[in-house]
N, CA, C and O of each residue as an XYZ file, in Angstrom:
428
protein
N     -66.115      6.806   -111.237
C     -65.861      5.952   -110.106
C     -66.727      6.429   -108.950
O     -67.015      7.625   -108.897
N     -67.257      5.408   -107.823
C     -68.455      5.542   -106.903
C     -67.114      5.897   -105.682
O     -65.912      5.632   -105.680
N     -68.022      6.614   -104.715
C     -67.629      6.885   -103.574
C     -67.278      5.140   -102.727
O     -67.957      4.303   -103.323
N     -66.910      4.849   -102.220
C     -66.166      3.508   -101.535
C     -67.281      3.514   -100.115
O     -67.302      4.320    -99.185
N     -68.005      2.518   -100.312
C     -69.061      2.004    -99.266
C     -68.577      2.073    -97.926
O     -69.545      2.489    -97.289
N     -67.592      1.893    -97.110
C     -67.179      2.512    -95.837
C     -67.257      3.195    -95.486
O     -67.536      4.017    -96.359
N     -67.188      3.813    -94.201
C     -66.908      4.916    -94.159
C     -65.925      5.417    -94.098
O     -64.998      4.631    -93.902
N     -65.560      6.825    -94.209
C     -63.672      7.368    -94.435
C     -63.160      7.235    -92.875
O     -63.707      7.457    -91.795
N     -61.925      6.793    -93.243
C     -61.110      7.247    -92.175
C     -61.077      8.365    -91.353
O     -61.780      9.342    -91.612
N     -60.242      8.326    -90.263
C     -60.071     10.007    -89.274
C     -58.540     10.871    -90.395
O     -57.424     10.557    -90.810
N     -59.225     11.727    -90.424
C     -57.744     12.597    -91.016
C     -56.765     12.580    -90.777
O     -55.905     13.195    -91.407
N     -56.440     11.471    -89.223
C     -55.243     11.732    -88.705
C     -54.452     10.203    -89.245
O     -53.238     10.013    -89.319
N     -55.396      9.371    -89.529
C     -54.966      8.178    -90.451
C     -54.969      7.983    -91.549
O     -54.846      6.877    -92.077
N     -55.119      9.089    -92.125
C     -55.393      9.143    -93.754
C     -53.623     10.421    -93.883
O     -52.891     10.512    -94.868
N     -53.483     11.093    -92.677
C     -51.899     11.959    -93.034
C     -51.354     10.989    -92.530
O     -50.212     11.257    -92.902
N     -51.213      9.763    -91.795
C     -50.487      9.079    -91.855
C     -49.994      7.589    -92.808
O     -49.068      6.788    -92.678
N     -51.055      7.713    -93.721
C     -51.068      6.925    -94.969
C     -49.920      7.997    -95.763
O     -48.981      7.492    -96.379
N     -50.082      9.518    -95.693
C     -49.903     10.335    -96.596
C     -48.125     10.678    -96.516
O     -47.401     11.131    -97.402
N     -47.831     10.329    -95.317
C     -46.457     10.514    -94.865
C     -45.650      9.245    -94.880
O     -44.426      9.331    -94.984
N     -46.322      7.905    -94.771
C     -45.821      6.734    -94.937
C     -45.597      6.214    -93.343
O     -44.674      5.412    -93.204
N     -46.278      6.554    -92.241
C     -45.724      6.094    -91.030
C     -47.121      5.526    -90.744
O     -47.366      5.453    -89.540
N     -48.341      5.000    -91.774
C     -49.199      3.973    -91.101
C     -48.585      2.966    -90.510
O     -47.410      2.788    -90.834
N     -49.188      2.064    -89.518
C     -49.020      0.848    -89.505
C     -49.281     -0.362    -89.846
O     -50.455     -0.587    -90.136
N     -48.504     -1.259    -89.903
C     -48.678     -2.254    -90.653
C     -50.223     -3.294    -90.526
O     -50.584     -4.149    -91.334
N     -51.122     -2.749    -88.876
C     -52.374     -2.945    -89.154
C     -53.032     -2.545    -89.729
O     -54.105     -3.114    -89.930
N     -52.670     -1.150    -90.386
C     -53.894     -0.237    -90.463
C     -53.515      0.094    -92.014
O     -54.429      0.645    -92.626
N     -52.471     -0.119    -92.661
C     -52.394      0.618    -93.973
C     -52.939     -0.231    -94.968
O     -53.436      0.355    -95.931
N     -52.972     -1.634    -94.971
C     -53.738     -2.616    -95.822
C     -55.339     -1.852    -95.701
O     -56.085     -1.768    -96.676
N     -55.567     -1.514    -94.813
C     -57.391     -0.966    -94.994
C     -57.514      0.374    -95.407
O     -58.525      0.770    -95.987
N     -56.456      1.174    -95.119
C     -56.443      2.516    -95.671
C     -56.605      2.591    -97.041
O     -57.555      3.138    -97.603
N     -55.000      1.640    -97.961
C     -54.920      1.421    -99.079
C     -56.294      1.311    -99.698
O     -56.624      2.060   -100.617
N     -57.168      0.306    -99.165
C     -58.175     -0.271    -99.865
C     -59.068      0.845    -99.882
O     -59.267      1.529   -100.886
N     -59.567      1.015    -98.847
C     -60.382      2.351    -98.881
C     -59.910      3.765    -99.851
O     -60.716      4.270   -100.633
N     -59.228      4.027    -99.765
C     -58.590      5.001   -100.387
C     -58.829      4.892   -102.459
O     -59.192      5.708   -103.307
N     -58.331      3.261   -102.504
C     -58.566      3.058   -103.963
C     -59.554      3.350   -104.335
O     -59.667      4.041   -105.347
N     -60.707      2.869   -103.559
C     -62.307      2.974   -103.606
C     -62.655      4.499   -103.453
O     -63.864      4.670   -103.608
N     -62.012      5.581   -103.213
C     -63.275      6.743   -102.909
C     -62.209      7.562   -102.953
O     -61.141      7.422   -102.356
N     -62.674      8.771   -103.980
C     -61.991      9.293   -105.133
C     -61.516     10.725   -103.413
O     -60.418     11.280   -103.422
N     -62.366     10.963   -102.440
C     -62.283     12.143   -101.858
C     -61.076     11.552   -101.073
O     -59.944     12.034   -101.072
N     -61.375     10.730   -100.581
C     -59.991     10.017    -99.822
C     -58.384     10.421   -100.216
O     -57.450     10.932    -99.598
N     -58.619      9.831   -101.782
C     -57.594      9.532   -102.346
C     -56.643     10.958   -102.553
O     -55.487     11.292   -102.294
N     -58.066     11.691   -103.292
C     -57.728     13.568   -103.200
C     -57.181     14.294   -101.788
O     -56.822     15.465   -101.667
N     -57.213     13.508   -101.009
C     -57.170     14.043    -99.657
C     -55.141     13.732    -99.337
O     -54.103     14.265    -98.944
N     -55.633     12.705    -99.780
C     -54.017     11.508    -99.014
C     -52.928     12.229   -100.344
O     -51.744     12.515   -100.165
N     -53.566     12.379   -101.438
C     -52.556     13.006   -102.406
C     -52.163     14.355   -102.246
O     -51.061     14.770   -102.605
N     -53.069     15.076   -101.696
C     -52.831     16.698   -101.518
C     -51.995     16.717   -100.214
O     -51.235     17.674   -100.063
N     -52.053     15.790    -99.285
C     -51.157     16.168    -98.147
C     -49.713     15.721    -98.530
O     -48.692     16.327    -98.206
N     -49.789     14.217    -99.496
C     -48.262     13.670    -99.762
C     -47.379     15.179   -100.394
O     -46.318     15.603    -99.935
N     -48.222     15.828   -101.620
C     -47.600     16.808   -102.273
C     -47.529     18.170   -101.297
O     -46.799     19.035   -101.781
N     -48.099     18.501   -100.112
C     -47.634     19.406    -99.727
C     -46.798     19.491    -98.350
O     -46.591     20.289    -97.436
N     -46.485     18.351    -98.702
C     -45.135     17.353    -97.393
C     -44.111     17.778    -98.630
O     -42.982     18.175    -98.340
N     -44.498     17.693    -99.899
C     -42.976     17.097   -100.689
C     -42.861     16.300   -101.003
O     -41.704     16.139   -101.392
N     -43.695     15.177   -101.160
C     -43.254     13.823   -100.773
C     -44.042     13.283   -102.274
O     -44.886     13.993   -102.821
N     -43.553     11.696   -102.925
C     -44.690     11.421   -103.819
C     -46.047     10.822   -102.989
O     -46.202     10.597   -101.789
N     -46.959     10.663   -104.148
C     -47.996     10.166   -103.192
C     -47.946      8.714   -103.435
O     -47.610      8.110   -104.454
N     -48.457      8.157   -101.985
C     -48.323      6.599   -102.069
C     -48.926      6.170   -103.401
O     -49.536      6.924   -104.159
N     -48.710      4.994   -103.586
C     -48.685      3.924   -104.963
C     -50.204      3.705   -104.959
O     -50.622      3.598   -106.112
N     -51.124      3.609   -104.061
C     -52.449      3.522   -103.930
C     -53.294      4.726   -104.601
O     -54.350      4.723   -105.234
N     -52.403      5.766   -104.207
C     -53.063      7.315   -104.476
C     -52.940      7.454   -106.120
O     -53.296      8.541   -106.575
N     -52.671      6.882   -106.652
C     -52.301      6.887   -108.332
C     -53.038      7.344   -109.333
O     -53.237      6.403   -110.101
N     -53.677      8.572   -109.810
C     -54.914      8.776   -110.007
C     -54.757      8.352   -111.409
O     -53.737      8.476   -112.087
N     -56.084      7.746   -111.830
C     -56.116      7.462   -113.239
C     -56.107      8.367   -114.519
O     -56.476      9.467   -114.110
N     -55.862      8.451   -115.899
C     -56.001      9.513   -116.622
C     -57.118      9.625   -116.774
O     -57.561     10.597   -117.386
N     -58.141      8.400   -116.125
C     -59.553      8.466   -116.921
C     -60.448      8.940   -116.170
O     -61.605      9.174   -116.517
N     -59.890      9.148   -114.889
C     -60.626      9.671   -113.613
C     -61.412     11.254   -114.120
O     -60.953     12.124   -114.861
N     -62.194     11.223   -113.696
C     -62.753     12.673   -114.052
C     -62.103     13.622   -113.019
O     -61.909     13.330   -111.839
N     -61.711     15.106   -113.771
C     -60.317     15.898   -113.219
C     -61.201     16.430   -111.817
O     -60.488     16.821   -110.893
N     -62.554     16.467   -111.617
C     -63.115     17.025   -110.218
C     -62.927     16.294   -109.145
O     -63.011     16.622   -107.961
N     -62.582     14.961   -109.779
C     -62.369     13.940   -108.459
C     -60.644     14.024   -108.122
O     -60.202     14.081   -106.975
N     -59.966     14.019   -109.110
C     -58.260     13.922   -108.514
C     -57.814     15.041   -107.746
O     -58.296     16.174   -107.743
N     -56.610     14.499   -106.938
C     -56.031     15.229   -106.154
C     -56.000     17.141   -106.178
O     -54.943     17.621   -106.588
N     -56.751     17.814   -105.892
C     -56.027     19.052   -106.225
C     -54.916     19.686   -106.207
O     -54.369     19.567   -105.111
N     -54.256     20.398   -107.046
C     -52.683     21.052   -106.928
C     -52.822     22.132   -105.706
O     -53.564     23.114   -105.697
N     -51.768     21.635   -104.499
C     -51.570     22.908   -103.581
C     -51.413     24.061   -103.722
O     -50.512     24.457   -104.461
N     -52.237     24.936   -103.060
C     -52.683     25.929   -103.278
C     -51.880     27.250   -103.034
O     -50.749     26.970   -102.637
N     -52.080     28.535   -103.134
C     -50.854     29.451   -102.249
C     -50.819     29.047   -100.560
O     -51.792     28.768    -99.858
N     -49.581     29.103   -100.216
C     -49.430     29.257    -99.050
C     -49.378     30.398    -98.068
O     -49.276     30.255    -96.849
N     -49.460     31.591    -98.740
C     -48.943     32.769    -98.326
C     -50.513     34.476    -98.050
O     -50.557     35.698    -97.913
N     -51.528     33.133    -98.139
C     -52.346     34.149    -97.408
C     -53.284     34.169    -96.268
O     -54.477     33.938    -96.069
N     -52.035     34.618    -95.471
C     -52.288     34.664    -94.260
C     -52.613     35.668    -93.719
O     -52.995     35.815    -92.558
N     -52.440     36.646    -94.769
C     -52.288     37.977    -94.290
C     -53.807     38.632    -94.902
O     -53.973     39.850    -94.828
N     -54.751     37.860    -95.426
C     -56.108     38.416    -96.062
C     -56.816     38.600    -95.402
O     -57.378     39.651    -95.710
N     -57.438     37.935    -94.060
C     -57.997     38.047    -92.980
C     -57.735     38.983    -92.181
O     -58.738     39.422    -91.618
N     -56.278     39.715    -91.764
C     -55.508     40.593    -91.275
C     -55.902     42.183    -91.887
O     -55.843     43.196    -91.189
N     -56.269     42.161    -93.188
C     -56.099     43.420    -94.155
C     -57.629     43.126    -94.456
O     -57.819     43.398    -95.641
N     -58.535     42.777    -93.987
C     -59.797     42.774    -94.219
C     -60.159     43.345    -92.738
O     -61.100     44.129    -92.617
N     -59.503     42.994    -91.779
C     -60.057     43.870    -90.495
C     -59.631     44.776    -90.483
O     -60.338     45.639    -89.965
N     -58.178     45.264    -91.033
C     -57.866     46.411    -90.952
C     -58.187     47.244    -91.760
O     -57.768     48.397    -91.661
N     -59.003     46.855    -92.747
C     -59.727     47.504    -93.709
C     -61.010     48.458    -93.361
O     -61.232     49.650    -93.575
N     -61.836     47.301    -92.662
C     -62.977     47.301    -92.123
C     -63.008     48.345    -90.591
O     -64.064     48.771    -90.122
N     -61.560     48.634    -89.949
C     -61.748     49.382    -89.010
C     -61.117     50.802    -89.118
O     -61.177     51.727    -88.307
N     -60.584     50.747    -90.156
C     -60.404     51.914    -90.861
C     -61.680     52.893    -91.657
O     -61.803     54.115    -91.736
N     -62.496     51.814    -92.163
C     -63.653     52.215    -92.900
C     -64.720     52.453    -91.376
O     -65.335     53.515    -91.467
N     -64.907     51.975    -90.563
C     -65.368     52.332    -89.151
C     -65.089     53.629    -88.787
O     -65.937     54.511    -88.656
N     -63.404     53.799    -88.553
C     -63.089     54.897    -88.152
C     -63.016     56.274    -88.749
O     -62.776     57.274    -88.071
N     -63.252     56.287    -90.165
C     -63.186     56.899    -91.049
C     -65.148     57.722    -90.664
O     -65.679     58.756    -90.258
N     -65.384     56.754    -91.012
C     -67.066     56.856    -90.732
C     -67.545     57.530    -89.234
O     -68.639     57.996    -88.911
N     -66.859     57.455    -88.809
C     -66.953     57.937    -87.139
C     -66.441     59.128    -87.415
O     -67.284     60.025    -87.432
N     -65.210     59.488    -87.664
C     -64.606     60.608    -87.524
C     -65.815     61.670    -88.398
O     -66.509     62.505    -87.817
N     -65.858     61.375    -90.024
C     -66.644     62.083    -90.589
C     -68.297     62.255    -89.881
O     -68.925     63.313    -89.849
N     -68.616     61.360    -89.523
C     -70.042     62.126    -88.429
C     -70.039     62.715    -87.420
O     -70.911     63.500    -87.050
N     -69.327     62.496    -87.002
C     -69.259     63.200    -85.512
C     -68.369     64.468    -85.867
O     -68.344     65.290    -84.951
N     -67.532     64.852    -87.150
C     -66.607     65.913    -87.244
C     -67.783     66.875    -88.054
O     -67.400     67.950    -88.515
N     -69.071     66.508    -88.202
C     -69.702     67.140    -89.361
C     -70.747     67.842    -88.349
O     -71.300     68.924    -88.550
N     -70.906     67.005    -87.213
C     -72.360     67.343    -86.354
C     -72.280     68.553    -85.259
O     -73.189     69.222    -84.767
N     -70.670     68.603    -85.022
C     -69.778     69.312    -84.530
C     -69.850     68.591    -82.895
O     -69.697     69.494    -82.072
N     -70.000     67.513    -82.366
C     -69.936     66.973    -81.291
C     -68.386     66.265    -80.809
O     -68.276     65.703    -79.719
């Protein structure tokens, strides 16, 4: 399936396709767009599932869809803390490095 000749929506109308509170102007064009362009669709499905929620009836991915284009399965939520333990890694390995030169040079 081809990418959908429009251009995509703003993210903030594509989580509101994803939550069900489009409006009734705007979700007839979402829908459509969305059917048409596989990143969309991956987009509007990954937020329905990590609301909880099913994904709208539009988002329906086919079995025949090739698996790089469908929705991806949500991911861990819980690393938040990798960025945290990489600086504190890194200023440990700093301080470590400091201490040993300057404890060796005798300064």
């Amino acid at each position: 399936m081809t990418r959908a000749a429009t251009p995509c929506p703003a993210p903030e109308a594509l989580a509101r396709l994803a939550e069900g509170s489009a409006t009734a102007m705007e979700h007839p064009g979402l829908e459509a767009h969305v059917r048409g362009c596989p990143v969309c669709r991956g987009i509007v499905g990954g937020m329905a599932r990590a609301q909880g929620r099913p994904a709208p009836a539009s988002v329906s991915v086919s079995r025949h869809e090739p698996a790089d284009l469908r929705a991806a399965p949500a991911g861990p939520r819980s690393l938040w803390w990798v960025p945290w333990l990489t600086h504190a890694v890194l200023a440990l390995g700093v301080g470590l490095a400091a201490w040993w030169f300057f404890g060796r040079t005798g300064t």
